[in-house]
C-alpha positions as CSV (number, residue, x, y, z in Angstrom):
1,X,-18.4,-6.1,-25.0
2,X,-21.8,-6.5,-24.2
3,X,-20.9,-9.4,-21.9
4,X,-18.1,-7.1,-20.2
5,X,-21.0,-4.8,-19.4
6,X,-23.2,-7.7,-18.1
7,X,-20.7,-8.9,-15.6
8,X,-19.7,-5.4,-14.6
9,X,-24.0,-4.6,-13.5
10,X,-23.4,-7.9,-12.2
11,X,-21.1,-6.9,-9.8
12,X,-22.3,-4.0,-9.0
13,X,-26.1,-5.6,-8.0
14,X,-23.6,-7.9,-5.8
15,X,-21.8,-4.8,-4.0
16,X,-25.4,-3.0,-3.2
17,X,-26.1,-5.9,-1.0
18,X,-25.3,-6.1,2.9
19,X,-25.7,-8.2,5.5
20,X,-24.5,-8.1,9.3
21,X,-20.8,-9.3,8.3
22,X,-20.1,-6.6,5.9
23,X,-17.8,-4.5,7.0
24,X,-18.4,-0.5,6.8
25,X,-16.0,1.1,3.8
26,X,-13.4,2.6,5.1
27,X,-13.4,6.5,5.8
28,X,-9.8,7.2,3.9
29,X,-8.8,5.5,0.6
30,X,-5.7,6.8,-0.5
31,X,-5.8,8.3,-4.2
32,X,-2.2,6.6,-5.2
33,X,-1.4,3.3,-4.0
34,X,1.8,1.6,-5.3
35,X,2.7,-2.1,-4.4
36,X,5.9,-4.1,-4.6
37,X,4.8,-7.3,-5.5
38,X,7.8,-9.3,-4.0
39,X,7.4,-13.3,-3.7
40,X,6.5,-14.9,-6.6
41,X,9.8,-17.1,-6.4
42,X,9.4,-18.3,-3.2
43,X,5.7,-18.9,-3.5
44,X,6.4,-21.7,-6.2
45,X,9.5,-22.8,-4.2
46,X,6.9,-23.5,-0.9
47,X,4.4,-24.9,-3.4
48,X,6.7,-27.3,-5.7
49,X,6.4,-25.5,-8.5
50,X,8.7,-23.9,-10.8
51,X,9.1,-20.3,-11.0
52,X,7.2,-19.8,-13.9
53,X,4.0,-21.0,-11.9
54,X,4.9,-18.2,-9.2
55,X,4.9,-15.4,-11.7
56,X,1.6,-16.6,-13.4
57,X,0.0,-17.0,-9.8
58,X,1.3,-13.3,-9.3
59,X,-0.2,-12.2,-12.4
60,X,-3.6,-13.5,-11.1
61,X,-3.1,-12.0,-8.0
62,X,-2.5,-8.7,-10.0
63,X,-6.0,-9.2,-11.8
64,X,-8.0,-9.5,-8.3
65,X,-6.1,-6.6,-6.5
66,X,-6.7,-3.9,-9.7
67,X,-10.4,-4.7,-9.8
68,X,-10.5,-4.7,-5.6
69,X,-8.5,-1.3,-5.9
70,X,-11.2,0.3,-8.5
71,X,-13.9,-0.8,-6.4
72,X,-12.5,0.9,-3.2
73,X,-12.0,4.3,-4.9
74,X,-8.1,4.4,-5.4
75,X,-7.7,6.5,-8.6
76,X,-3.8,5.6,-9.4
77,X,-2.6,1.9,-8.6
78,X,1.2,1.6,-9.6
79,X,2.9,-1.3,-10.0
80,X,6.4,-2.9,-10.0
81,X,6.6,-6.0,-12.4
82,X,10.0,-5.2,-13.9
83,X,13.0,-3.5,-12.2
84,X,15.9,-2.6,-14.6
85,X,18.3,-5.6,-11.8
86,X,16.1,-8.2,-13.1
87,X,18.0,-8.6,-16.2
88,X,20.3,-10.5,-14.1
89,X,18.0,-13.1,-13.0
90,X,18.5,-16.6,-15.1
91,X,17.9,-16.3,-18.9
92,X,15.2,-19.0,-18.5
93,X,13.3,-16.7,-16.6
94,X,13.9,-13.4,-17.8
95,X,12.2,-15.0,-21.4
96,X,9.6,-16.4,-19.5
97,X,8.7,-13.1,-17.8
98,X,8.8,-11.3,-21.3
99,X,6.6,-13.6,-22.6
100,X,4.4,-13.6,-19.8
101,X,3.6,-9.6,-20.0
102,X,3.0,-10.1,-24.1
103,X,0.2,-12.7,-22.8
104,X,-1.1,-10.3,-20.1
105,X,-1.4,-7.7,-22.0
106,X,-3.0,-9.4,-24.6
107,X,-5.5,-11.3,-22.1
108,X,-5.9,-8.4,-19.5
109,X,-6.3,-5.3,-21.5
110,X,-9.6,-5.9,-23.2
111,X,-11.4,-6.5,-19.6
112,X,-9.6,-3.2,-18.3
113,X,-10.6,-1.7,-21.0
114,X,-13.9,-2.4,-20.7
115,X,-13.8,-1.7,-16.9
116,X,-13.0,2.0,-17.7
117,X,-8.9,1.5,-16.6
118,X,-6.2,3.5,-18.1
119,X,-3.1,1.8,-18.9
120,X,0.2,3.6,-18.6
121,X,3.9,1.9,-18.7
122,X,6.5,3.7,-17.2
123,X,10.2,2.9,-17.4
124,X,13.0,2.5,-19.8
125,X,11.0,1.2,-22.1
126,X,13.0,1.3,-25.4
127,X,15.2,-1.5,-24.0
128,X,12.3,-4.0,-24.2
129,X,11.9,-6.4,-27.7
130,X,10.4,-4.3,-30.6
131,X,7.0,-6.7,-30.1
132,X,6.8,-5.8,-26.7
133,X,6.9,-2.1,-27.4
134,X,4.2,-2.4,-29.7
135,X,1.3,-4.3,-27.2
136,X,2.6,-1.2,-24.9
137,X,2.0,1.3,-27.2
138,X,-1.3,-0.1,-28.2
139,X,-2.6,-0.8,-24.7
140,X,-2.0,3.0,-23.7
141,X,-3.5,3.9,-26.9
142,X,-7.0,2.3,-26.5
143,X,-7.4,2.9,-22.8
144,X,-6.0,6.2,-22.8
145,X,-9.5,7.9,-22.8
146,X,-10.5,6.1,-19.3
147,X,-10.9,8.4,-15.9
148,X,-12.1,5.9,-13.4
149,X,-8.7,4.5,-12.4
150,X,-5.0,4.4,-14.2
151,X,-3.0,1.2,-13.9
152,X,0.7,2.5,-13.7
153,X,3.2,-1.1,-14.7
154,X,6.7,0.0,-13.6
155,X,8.7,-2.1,-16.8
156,X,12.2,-2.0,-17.0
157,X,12.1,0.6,-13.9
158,X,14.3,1.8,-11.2
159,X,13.9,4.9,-9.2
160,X,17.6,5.7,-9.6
161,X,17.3,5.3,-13.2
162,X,14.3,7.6,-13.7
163,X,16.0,10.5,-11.7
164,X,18.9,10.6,-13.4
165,X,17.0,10.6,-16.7
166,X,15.2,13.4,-15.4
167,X,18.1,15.1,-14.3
168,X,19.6,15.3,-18.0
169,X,16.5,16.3,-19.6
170,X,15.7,18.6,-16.8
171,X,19.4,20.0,-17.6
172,X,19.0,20.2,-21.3
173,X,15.6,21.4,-21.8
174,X,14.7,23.3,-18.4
175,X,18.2,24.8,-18.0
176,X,20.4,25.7,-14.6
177,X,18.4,28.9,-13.5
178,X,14.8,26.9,-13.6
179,X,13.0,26.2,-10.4
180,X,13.2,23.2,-8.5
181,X,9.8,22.9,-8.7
182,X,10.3,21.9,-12.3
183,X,12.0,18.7,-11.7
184,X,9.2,16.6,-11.6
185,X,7.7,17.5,-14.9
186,X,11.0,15.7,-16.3
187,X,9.9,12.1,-14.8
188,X,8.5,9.2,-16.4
189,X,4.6,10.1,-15.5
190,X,4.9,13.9,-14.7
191,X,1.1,13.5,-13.9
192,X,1.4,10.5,-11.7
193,X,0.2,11.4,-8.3
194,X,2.9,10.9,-5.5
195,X,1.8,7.6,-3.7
196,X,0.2,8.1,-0.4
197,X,0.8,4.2,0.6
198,X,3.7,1.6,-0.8
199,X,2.5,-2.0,0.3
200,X,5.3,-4.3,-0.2
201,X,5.0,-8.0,0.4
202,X,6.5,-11.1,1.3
203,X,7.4,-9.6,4.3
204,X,10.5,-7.7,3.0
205,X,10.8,-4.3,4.4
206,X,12.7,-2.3,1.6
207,X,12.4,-0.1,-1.4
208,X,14.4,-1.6,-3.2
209,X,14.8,1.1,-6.1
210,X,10.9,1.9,-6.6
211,X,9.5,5.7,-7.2
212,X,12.4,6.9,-4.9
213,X,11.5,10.8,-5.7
214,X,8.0,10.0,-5.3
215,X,7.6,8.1,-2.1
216,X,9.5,11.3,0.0
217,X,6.0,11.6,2.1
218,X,4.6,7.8,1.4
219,X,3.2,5.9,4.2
220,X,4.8,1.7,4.1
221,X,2.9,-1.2,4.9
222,X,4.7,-4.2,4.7
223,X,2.5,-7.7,4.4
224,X,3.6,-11.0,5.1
225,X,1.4,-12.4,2.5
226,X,3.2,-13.9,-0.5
227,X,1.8,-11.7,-3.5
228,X,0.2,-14.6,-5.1
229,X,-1.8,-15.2,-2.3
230,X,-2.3,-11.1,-2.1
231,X,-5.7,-10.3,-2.8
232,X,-8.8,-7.6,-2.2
233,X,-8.8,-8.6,2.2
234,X,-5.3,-7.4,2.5
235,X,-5.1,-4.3,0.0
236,X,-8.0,-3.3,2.5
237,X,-5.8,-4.3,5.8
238,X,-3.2,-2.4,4.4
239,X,-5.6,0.5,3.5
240,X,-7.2,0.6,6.3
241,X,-3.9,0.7,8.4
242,X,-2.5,3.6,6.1
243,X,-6.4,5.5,7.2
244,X,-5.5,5.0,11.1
245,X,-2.2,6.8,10.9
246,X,-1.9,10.7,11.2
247,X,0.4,12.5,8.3
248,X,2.1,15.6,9.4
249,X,4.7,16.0,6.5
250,X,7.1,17.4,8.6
251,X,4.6,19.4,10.8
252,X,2.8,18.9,14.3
């Protein structure tokens, strides 16, 4: 731990310093960023490489964008690493992916932890592998106390999914005469703020089944960038476009 807490004055003895080519923060960081982080596939295709080596280059890319988010002052950062249509990708890769999150989570968690993240899964989650459930459980158990920044993994997710789970608990607990108002405290993170900017990349210009009832009012940025290649320059592109745009929410 004390190393954790070395690197971590490190870095922030490295973000005191300026110099002519720093650029000036910028004025409006969004409290709830999510990302789709589309492209690992056809980033090993272009490179060679089998898919595996796409999703571990992704995973990477994840690492570098969490921390860059953190830095800038964004206090929710969801992400989509499993939608509930992947099943139907290959076998091969499916296993590989599960494997893959039991070795994130048991590489990446410690560091979060120690950089003051809170972990939260959201999703159907009691389809994934008992061991699975477990790391879950036990990475939202020791970062649970953290303020500074909460690292929302969409596993096993779609938007579609989620409302229509809401909808039956919202029917069985909440009852026909209660308020709309109480929908939302029937979703998988009731406390999740609604994201102010989606970034999707790989160029794709979609949804594709991610925090439907939440992104009503979200502003999209869509990135060209391959998300392996993502990193902390383009979550501040896309940031900084989101902070040049004006949002009326149905006003003028």
């Amino acid at each position: 731990m004390a190393l954790f807490s070395r690197l971590r004055a490190v870095r922030a003895a490295l973000a005191t310093r300026t110099s002519p080519g720093d650029r000036a923060p910028v004025d409006r960081v969004p409290e709830s960023v999510a990302i789709i982080m589309d492209g690992n596939g056809r980033w090993a295709r272009s490179h060679r490489l089998p898919t595996a080596a796409g999703h571990r280059a992704g995973a990477r890319a994840l690492r570098r964008v969490v921390r860059a988010a953190g830095d800038m002052g964004v206090r929710d950062l969801t992400v989509f690493s499993f939608s509930t249509e992947n099943w139907a990708r290959p076998r091969e890769e499916v296993d590989d992916l599960m494997v893959l999150f039991s070795e994130l989570i048991d590489r990446e968690v410690p560091d979060l932890d120690a950089e003051g993240v809170a972990i939260r899964f959201i999703g159907r989650l009691d389809h994934l592998a008992p061991a699975l459930r477990r790391r879950i459980r036990d990475a939202e158990e020791m970062t649970a106390r953290h303020e500074r920044m909460r690292l929302f993994i969409a596993m096993n997710y779609g938007g579609r999914a989620e409302i229509i789970d809401a909808a039956r608990r919202f029917t069985a607990e909440a009852g026909p005469e209660a308020p709309d108002e109480e929908f939302s405290r029937f979703m998988y993170a009731p406390d999740l703020r609604d994201p102010e900017l989606i970034i999707r990349t790989s160029g794709e210009q979609r949804l594709s089944n991610f925090l439907l009832w939440q992104s009503a009012y979200a502003e999209l940025v869509f990135s060209d960038r391959m998300w392996p290649d993502f990193g902390p320059d383009d979550l501040r592109a896309a940031i900084e476009e989101y902070a040049a745009r004006s949002r009326r929410f149905g006003s003028r």
